[in-house]
N, C-alpha and C positions, 0 to 999 in steps of 0.2 A: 696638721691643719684641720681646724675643725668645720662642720658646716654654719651654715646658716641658725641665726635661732629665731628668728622672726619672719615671717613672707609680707613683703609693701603690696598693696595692692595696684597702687601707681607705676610701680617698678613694672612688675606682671604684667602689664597692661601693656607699655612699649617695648616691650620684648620682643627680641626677635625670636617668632617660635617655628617650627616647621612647616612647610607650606602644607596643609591637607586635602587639598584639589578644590574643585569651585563645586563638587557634589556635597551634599550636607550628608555626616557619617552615619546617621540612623537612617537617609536612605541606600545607602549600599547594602552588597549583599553579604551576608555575614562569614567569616573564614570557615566556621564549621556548621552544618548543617542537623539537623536530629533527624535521624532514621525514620525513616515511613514502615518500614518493614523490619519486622521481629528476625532476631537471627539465630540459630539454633547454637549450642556447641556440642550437639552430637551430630556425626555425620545422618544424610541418608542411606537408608538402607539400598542397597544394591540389589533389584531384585533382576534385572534386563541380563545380568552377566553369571547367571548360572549355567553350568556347563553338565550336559547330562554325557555318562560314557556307556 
């Protein structure tokens, strides 16, 4: 079975599509956010846990 090779636009229109709530989607707030803060990938340095004998 192959798909569709044309989209109606009338079709589209009456379709049942999924409800996406009564907010409009560009005001929600977005799944992932961008970092405010830089992250290192080296540790810090440990300077608090020296142990003198």
């Amino acid at each position: 079975a192959s798909g569709p090779t044309a989209l109606d636009a009338g079709w589209l229109a009456v379709a049942d599509l999924a409800d996406a709530g009564l907010e409009p989607l560009y005001l929600r707030r977005p799944d992932a956010e961008v970092p405010t803060k830089a992250k290192s990938t080296l540790p810090a340095p440990r300077l608090g846990l020296r142990r003198t004998r």
